[in-house]
Structure formats: C-alpha cells, structure tokens
N, C-alpha and C positions, 0 to 999 in steps of 0.2 A: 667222566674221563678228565684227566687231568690237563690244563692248559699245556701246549705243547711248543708253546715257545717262549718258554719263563728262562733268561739265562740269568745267572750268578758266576762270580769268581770263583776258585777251588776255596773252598771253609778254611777258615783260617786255622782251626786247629787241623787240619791234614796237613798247613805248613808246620806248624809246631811240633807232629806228629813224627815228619821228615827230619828236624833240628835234632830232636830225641832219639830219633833212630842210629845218628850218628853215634853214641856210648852204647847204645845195645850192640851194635854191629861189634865193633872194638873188644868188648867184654866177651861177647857168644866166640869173634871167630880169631882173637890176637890180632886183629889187625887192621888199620885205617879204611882199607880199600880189600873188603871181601867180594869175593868174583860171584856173580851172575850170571847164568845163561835162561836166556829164553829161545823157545822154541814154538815158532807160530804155525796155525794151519788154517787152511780157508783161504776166507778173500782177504782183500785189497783192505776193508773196512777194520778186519782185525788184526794186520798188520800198523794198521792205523794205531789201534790201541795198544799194543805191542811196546810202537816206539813211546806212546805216554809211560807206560811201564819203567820201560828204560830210562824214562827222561826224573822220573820221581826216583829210583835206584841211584841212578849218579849222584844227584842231588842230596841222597843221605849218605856218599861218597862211597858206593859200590862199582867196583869194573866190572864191563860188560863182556864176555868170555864166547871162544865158541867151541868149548871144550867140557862138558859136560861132567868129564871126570875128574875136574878139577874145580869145578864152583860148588860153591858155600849153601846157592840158592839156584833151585832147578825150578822156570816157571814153565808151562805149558798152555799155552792161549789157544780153544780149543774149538773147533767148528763142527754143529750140529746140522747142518744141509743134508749130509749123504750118512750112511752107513759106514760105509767104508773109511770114513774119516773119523767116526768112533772106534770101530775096532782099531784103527793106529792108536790112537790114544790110549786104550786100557793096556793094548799088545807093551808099546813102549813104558808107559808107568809102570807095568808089571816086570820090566829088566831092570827098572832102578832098587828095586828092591835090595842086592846083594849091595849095591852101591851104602845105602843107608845101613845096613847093617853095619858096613866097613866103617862108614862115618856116623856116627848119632848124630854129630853138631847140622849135618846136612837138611835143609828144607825144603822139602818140597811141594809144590804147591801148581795148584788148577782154575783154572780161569776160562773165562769165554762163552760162548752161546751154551755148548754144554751141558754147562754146571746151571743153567735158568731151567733143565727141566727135572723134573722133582725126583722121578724114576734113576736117573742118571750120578745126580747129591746122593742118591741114598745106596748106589751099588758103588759108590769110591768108599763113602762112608763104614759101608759090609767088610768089604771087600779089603781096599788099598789101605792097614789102617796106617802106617808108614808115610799119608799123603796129612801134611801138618796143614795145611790152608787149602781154601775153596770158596773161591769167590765169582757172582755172575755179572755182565755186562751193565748191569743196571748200579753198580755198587765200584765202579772204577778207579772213581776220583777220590773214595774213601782206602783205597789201596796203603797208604802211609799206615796208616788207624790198624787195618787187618794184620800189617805184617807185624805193625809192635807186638799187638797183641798175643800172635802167633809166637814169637820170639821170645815174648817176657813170660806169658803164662806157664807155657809148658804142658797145654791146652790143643787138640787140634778147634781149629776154628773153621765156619763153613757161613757163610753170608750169601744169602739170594735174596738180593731186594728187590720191589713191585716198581716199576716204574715211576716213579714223581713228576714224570715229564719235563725236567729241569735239564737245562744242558749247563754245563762247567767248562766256562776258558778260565786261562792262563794257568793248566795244567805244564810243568815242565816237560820237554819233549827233547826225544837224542831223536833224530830222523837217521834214518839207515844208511840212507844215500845221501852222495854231497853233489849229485846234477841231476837226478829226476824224483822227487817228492810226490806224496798223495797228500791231499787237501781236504779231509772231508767238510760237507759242505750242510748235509743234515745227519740225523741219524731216524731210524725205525722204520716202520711199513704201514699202511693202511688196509693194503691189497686183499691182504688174508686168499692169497692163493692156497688153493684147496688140498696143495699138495706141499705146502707149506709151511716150515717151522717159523723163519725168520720174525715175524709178527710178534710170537709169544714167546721169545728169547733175547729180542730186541726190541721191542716196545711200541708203542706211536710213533706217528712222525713228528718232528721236532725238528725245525729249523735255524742253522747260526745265521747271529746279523750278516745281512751283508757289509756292512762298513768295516767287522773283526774280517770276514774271508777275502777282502780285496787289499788289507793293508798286511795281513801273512802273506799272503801270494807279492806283496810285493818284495819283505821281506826276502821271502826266498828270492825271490827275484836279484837283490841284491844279495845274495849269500851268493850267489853265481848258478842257480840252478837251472837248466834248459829246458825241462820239460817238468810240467804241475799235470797231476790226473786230479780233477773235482771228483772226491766220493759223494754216492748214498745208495742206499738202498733201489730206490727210483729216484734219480736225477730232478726229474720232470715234474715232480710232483715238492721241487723246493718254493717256497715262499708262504702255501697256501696257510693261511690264520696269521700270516703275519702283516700287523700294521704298516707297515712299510709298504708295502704293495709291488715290493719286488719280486718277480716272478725267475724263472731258471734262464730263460733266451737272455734276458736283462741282466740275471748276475754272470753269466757267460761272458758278455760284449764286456760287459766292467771290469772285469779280470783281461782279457785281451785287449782293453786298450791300456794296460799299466806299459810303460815305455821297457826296452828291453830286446834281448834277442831271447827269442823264448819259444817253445811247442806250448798249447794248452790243449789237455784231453778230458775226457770224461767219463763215466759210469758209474751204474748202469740205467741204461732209459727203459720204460716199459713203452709196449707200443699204444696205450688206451689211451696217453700221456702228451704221446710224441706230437708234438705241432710244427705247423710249414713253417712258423716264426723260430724256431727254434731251428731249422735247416735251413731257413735262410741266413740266422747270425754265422753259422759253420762257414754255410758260401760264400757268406760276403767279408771274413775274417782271416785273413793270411796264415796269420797264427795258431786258429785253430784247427785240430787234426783231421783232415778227411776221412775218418776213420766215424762210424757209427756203430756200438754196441747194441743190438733191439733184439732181444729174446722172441720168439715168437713160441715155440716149445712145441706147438704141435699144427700140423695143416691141415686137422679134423676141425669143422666149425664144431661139432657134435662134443668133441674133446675137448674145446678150449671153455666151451661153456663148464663141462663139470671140472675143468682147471678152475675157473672164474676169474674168467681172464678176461672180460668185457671188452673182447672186441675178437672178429670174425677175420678168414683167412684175405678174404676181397679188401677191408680194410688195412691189413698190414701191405699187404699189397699196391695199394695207393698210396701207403706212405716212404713205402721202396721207391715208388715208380715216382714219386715228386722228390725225393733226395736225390735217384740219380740224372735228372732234368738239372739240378740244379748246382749239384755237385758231382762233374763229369769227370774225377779222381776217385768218386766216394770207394773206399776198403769197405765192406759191411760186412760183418762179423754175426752169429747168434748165439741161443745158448735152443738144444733140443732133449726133449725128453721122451725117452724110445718106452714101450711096454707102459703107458700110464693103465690103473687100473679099467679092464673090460677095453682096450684098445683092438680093435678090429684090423684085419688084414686091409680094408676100405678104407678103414683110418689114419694108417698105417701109408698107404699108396699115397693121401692127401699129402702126409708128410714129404714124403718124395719127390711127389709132385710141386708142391712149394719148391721144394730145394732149387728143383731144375730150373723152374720159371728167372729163381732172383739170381743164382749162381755168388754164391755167398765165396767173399775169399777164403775164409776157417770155419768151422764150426765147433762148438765144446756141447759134444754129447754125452749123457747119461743115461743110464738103463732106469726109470723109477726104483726111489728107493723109500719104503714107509718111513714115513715118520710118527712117533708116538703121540698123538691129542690132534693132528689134523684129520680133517674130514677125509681125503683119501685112502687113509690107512684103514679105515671103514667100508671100503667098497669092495666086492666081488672083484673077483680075478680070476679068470679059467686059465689064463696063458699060466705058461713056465719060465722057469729062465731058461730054459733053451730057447725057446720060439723066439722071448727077448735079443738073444747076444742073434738070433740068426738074422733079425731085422736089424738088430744094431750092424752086422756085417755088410749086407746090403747099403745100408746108408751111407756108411765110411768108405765102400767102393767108390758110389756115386760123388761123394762132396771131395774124394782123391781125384779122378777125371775132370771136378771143375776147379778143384784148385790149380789145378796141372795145367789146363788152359789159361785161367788165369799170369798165372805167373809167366805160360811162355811168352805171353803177348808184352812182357815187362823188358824183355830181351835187348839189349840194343838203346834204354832209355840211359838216362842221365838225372840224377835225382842227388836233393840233400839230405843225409842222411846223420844219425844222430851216434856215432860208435859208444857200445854199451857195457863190453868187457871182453875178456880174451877167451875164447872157444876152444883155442889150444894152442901147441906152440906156432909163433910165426901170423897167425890165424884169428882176425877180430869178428865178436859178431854185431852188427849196425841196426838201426832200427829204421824204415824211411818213418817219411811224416804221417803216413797210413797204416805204420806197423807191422810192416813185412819186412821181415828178416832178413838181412844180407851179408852174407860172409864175405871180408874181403880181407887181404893180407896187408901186415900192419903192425906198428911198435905200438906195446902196451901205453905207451905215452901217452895216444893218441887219446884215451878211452876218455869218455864223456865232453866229446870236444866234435861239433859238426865236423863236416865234410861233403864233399864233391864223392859222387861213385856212380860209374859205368854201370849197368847191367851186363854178364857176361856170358850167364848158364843159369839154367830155372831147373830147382828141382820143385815137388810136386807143393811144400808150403812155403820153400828159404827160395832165396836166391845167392847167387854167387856173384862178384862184382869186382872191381878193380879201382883204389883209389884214384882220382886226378888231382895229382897235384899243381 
C-alpha cells in the first residue's frame, strides 16, 4: 500500500499544461473566455473537487456558466454511492446528445467516483460515444493534461488512475460560496464498509498537513467567510500515519482558535472513531457547531457486523449519551440504511428502536442500494422493494413525530442564526448554529450575514422566526 501521507505541489507541467490551454481554448471556440458548466452530484467531498475543477478552468481563462446550453464545455462530477445517482447521470448525458450534434465544437466530459469503476468507463465508453473525456478521482490534479489532450487530439480520452496515495496542494480553486466554505481535511476510507463503494473509487486514507488546513481556514477566514465545514470521508480517523501526531480533536481546537467571528462544522464522523476527546473540544469551543453528524445505519448488532461496522448498538449509544451530557444544545443528525441484505423484521424493529431511544433531530435515509465489487451485493436477499419502501415508511412516520417534538420545544427561544439565501419572495431561509432551519422574513441583503431570531412556529423539520433587530 502506498504511503498515504506523501504530499507534493500540483506538477509543474499541469501549470504549463493550464498556460497552453489558453491558445487551444481561443483556436477551438473564437474566444478568450469560453463558458463552462459543471454539474455536481453527491456529497460535500465532490463538490469539493468541483470547485478545484472550476478553479483550474478560470485559470486557463474559461467562464463558469449555469447555462448548459450555452457552454463550450459540459463537466459532470459524478457520485457512485447509490443507484439512483447513476441512473441521473446516464438519463442526463444521454439529453446532451442532440446538444452535441447541434454543436461539434461542444465537450463533454465525466468525472468522479463513477468513472473509477471499470464496468461504468466502459458502458459511457459503448454507449455515449459523443462523451470526449473521462476521467477518475484519482487522476484530478492531472485535469489541465486531460483536457489538452482531449482538445488537441480529436481523440476521446478516458484516464482511471490506481491511487499513488499522494495528495496535491496548491491546486487553483473558485469556491462556490463567498460565506460558508468546505475545507476538506483528508481524503479516502479505510473502513471498507461492506456495503460500500467509497474505498475503491476513493482510495486510502490520506491526510493534509495540518499547518496547509489551519492557514486556508484562515485565509477564508479573512476572505470574510462565517461558517468552514472540515471534510473527509471519516472525520475521526484524520492524522493517523502522520508524523506530526496530530489527531482530529487537535486539528479541530486549531482551526477554532484562529481569531475571527466564525461557525466551524464537520463531517462525516464514524461512530468506531468517535472519542469523548473529541466531544469535549465541540463542548468546550463556542465556535464549534453543536451539531454531530454519527451514521449509525442500522440498530441490528447482527446487521452492523455484516455492515463492518465495528461497533455494536450499546456502544453508539454511550457515545450519544456522553455528547448529550456534555453538549446540552447537541442537534444529532445520522445517516440510516433501510432493507440491507437478509434484514429481518427483528432487525428492522432494533432500528426503530434506536431511533426512539436518541430522538435524532433529521435523519437521511436510504433504502440499500447494491453496489458492483462490494461484498454486499453478494448476499441473499428474500425481501423486495416493497417490504423495503414499507419499512422505509414506518420509519419516516416515526423520525416525523420526533422531529416534530423536537422542534416544538424550540418555540419561544432566541438564537443566532446564520441567513443563507432567499426561499422566496419577502422570505429568507437561516441556519441556527445546530443547523435547523429558520424561515424568517427579510431583505436579500441580509444573506450571509448573522443575526438575532425569535422562534415563532415549528413545523415538523424548519422553523419559522422573526428577526430582532
């Protein structure tokens, strides 16, 4: 396995690669500043790469576009988790088609977890021949290099590179947002959850310095940003093989004490992971979000073992029950996987049963979905997807009735809140520091700019409020 915390700069020839892109761009489309768009799916991580995307496109003086039928170059950054998020992708790839006929000079092109599994390269490859580029997570930083190539040969080009374990800063970056930022902090998995692609479309884990992630976060800091989210795959699982001996509780407090009026968040923690040290920097840190992301995914012990999930329903459980001792605001959040393969009705109640004990403020549930090369997609399955969506229904009842408490008991408070954009007219939506939602009325002005706000109505996940001025 390759060392997983080797960093290097971006290769000097991916800048030279950018410098030269500037005459191919010019030549292919008449024009200094050819338009752009990308379109991301998935999480937080691959919006992350997204804006690197973006940030190497300016840089060879391309506009960024959100008009699809008007740019030069159509990218697709594309996420392998679920099913349903591949069929978006081929569904949509396959409406650019008349697009490219109408345009030849048009490129388009694929990226992301995706394109790293081999099955996937080779049905765009069949299939989309129209799709000129293809490239995987592993192969990013070499993005300048692809797109020449793509450009000059007249070539489709397709690159899936094996992980080197190397991370690359000082990759150019557009960030999306100009007041809440994502920070990724490592990148890959170790985990090899059983039900899980992330591992082999993302790689090992691999840690940045902490001296690079505490003087960006300052950066942003001074760039005027409010709220930084640390990425990685598992949170909790940052430092390990690195000489520095800085762990995640440790690069957390370091980023929360850079000076500044600021929110810090995080995700996502595993719970095998999660340490009391690490709930105590949360509670003892003004700054940081009372808010805990901890997937538990299923409240079968039976289940979580053939998840491989190394650790049992009593142990997440005492680490609920020592966050909210210690953080008496904690928002806790999960992520649940409904129908895993051979999940029993017994099993199925454990889940339930969980729910009620923690009274979770949200939950993001999934019905299992296979994945191709992990061990789950190998197991027996008697259920259907009916039996599936009908336990999925049951649970969304249940986690409605506690959100619903939740939220009334919010009624009548007084919180700071973070306004995030306009929900409609008249009508902004807020964020508190725990990430419940508040609709309060308000000039667009206001947006990315704290605020004072009443609680005033709870619906079953938002709230409604009222500014104080």
């Amino acid at each position: 396995m390759p060392d997983k915390n080797t960093t290097e700069l971006l290769p000097k020839e991916q800048e030279e690669y950018i410098d030269r892109l500037s005459d191919v761009l010019l030549y292919r489309y008449g024009t200094e500043h050819p338009k752009a768009f990308i379109h991301t799916y998935g999480c937080q991580q691959n919006v992350a790469d997204s804006e690197k995307l973006k940030g190497m496109l300016k840089k060879a003086g391309c506009e960024l576009t959100d008009d699809k039928e008007a740019a030069d170059i159509i990218i697709f950054n594309t996420c392998a988790v679920r099913e349903h998020a591949e069929d978006r992708v081929f569904g949509n790839v396959g409406a650019l088609k008349a697009l490219k006929r109408r345009r030849p000079s048009l490129l388009i092109a694929l990226c992301g977890c995706m394109m790293e599994q081999e099955h996937i390269a080779e049905k765009i490859y069949r299939s989309f021949p129209y799709v000129g580029l293809v490239f995987g997570t592993h192969v990013i930083h070499r993005f300048p290099e692809l797109l020449f190539n793509a450009l000059t040969t007249g070539k489709r080009c397709i690159e899936r590179g094996a992980d080197d374990g190397k991370i690359y800063e000082g990759i150019p970056l557009h960030r999306d947002g100009s007041f809440k930022g994502w920070l990724p902090v490592m990148y890959g998995c170790d985990n090899f959850c059983t039900y899980c692609i992330v591992p082999y479309v993302r790689g090992r884990e691999r840690s940045r310095n902490p001296e690079i992630i505490i003087e960006e976060a300052r950066s942003m800091i001074n760039a005027g940003y409010k709220e930084i989210t640390l990425l990685g795959q598992n949170v909790n699982s940052y430092g390990k093989g690195m000489e520095e001996g800085v762990r995640f509780p440790q690069l957390l407090k370091g980023v929360a004490d850079i000076e500044g009026d600021f929110w810090l968040s995080f995700m996502t923690s595993h719970p095998k992971d999660a340490s009391r040290e690490l709930i105590d920097v949360i509670a003892d840190n003004a700054k940081i979000s009372p808010h805990l992301h901890l997937p538990f995914q299923s409240g079968s012990d039976r289940i979580l073992k053939l998840m491989n999930r190394h650790y049992d329903a009593e142990k997440y459980l005492d680490i609920v029950s020592y966050a909210k001792k210690r953080i008496p605001d904690l928002e806790l959040t999960s992520d649940v996987i409904v129908g895993f393969p051979g999940e029993t009705e017994e099993d199925f109640q454990c889940t339930l049963d969980l729910i009620e004990k923690v009274g979770f403020t949200s939950l993001f549930t999934f019905i299992y979905s296979p994945r191709v090369g992990t061990p789950a997609a190998r197991l027996d399955d008697p259920y259907t997807h009916e039996d599936k969506a009908e336990r999925m229904g049951r649970l969304l009842r249940l986690q409605e009735q506690i959100s619903a408490g939740r939220t009334a008991a919010m009624v009548g408070k007084r919180m700071r809140v973070l306004i995030e954009e306009q929900a409609r007219e008249g009508v902004l939506n807020a964020r508190t520091h725990g990430g419940v939602v508040v609709e309060v009325q308000g000039d667009p002005s206001l947006i990315g700019s704290f605020a004072e706000a009443e609680v005033t109505e709870a619906r079953n996940f938002i709230l409604r409020g009222k500014l104080i001025r």
